[in-house]
N, C-alpha and C positions, 0 to 999 in steps of 0.2 A: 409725191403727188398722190394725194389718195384715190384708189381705185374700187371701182365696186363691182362684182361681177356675180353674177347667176350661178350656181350650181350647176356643173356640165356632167352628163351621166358616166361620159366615159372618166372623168376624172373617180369619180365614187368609185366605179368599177374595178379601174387600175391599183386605188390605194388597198382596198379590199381584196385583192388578189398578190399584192404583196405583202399584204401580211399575213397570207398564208404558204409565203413559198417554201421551199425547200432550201435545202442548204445545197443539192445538187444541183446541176444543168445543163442542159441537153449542148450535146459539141453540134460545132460549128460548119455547115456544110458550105466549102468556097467550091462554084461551077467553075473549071479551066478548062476549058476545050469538051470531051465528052466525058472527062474523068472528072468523080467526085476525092477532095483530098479534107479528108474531119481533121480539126484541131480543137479538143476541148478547148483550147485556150483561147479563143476566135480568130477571124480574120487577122491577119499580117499589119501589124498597128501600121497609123501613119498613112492611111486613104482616104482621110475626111475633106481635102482640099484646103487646110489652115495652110498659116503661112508656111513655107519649107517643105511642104506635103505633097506627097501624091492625091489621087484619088482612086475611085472604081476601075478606072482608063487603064489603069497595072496589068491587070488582069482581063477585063472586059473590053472587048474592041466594040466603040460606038461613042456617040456626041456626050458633049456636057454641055448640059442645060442651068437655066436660071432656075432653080429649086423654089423661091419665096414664096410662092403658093402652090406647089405641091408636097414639100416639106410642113409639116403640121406641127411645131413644138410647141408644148408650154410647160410651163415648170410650175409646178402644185405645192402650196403649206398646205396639208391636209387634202381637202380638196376644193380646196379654192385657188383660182390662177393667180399667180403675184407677176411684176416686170421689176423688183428689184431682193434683193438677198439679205440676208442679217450674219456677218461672219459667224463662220461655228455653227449654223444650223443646218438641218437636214432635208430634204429636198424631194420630191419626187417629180421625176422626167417623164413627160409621155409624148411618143413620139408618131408619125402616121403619114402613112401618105394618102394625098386628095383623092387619086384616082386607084388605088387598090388594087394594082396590078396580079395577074396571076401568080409569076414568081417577084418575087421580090426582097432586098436587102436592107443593109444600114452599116456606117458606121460614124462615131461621133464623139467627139472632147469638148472638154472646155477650157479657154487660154486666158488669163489674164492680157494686159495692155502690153505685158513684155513679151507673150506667145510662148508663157510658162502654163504649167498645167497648174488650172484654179482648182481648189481643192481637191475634192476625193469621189468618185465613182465606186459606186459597188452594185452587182446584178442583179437584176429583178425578174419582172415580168416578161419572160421571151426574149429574156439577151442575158451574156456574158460580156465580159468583162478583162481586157489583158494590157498588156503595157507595163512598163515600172516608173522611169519620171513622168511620164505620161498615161494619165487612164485614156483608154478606148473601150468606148459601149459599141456593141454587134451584135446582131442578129441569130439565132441559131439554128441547127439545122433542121429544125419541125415548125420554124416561125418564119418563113422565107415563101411563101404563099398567101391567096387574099382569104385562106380562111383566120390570119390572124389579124383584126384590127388591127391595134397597137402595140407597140414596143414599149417598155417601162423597165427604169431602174432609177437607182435611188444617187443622187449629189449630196456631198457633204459642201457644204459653203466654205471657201477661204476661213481659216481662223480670225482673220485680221483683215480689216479693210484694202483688199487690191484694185480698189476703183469698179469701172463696168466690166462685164466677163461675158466673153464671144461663147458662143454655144458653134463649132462648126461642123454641120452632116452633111454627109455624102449619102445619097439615098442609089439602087438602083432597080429600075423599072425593065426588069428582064421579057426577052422575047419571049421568053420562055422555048427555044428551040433548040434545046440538047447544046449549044456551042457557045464560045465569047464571043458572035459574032452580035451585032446589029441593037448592043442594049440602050439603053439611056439614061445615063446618069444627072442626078437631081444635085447641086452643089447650094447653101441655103447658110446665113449664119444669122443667129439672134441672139440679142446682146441681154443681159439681165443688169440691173444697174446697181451700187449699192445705198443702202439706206440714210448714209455718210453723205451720199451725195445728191440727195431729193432735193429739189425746190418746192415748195408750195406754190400750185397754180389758183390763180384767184377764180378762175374759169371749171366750174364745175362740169363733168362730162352727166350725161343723161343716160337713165339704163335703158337698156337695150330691149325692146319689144316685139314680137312677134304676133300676127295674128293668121286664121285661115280663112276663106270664106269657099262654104262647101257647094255656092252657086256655080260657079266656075272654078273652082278646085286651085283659086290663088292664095299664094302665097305673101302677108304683105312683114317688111319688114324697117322699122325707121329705130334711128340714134344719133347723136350728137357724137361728133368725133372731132377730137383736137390735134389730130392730124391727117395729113391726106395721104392714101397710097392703092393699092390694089384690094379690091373687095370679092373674096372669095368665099360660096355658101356652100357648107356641107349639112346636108340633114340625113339623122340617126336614129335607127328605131331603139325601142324599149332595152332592146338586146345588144346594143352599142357596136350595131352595123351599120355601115355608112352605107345609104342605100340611092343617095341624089346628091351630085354633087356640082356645082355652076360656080361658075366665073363671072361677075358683075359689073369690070374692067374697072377704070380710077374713080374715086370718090375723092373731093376735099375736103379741106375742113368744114364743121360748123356739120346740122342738120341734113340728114338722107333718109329718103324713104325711097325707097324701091319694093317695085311689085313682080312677081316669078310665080308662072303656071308650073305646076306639078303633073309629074307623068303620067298617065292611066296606071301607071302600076305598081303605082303607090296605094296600099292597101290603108283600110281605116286601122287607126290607133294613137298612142300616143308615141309623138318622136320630140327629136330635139333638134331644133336649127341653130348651128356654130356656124358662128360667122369670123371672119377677120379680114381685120384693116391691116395689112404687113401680116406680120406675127401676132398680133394682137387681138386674145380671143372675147367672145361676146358668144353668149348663150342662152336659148328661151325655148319653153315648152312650149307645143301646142298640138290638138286633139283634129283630126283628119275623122271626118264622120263623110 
């Protein structure tokens, strides 16, 4: 299905930041009760909630939640967001959560249909990297607070067509109170599809629009979506800070326009409003005077 999507800043941001990274990386800080325990190698693979898996819960005493929109993935050619893969090529992940909690985590693979690991994982932006048959991406220990947006690292695609491939994170949104007690864990999966296995839709989608009007400080936002599911808005400043972030509740298919007051304190500038349907990102500029 051909997709066409806007340029999202934090996508620019993140590939440009990996490709200056280092070949080191900061180890990995797990909270256990009041003791901090580093492991360069990160987290204790096998917490993301795939099949056969643990989750946060190991370690961190508190609920598991429905992640789908507070879990933010998408997967970058360049920097443009794709929803399906080309075997053999290479990827970039960027990952986030809605509400930006104080402290905060990750961890995440990806499994082919048979809940093998699809290709190859290697570290990037604010994570490491551990496992053997299986990669797992983590967080690390200076990227576990909301002064880090995003999480990023790099997928290598299947060699060979393995069908669709499950993306599954485990996110957590810590009390932040010195202990494992009372966190909340975010469990989220997104699937990437392969190119092998597109249908052409005769059904065109519409791009994605935004506009502001500085009368009333609304925000207005319409698109054509050919599917229906949960509608979640994050808007980003210039600096690829999420600075406002709403929940929309379900949209269906076909045409939606929805209207959202912005808060007094939201400053003039230029930001970017991400939207998504499910997992499915959508993104537009616009200038707050």
């Amino acid at each position: 299905m051909t997709k066409n999507y806007l340029l999202i800043l934090s996508g620019v941001l993140l590939v440009g930041a990996l490709s200056m990274q280092q070949s080191t990386h900061s180890t990995l800080a797990t909270y256990i009760g009041t003791n901090i325990h580093k492991n360069s190698g990160g987290v204790a693979p096998g917490k993301t909630g795939a099949p056969g898996e643990q989750n946060c819960t190991a370690c961190h005493g508190g609920s598991t939640l429905n992640g789908a929109t507070e879990n933010i993935l998408t997967v970058l050619n360049g920097a443009t967001p794709v929803t399906s893969y080309v075997p053999g090529q290479t990827y970039t992940v960027a990952l986030a959560m809605a509400s930006n909690p104080a402290k905060k985590g990750f961890q995440a693979t990806a499994l082919d249909g048979s809940d093998a690991m699809a290709g190859n994982f290697t570290a990037g932006l604010n994570t490491t990297v551990n496992g053997t048959a299986k990669k797992y991406a983590n967080h690390t220990s200076t990227s576990n607070s909301s002064t880090t947006a995003l999480w990023g690292w790099t997928w290598t695609a299947p060699s060979t067509d393995v069908g669709p491939v499950t993306f599954y994170v485990a996110t957590n949104k810590a009390n932040n109170n010195g202990q494992n007690s009372g966190d909340q864990i975010y469990l989220s999966q997104h699937v990437i599809g392969s190119t092998a296995g597109l249908v052409e839709d005769s059904k065109k989608e519409l791009n994605f629009v935004a506009g502001y009007n500085p009368l009333n400080r609304q925000l207005m936002i319409s698109f054509n979506s050919l599917n229906s599911g949960e509608l979640a808005l994050n808007l980003v400043d210039i600096n690829g800070r999420s600075v406002f972030v709403h929940q929309l509740g379900t949209v269906n298919e076909g045409t939606t326009k929805e209207f959202v007051v912005l808060p007094e304190y939201i400053k003039e500038g230029v930001y970017f409003v991400n939207c998504f349907v499910g997992n499915k990102p959508m993104s537009a500029r616009i200038i707050v005077r």
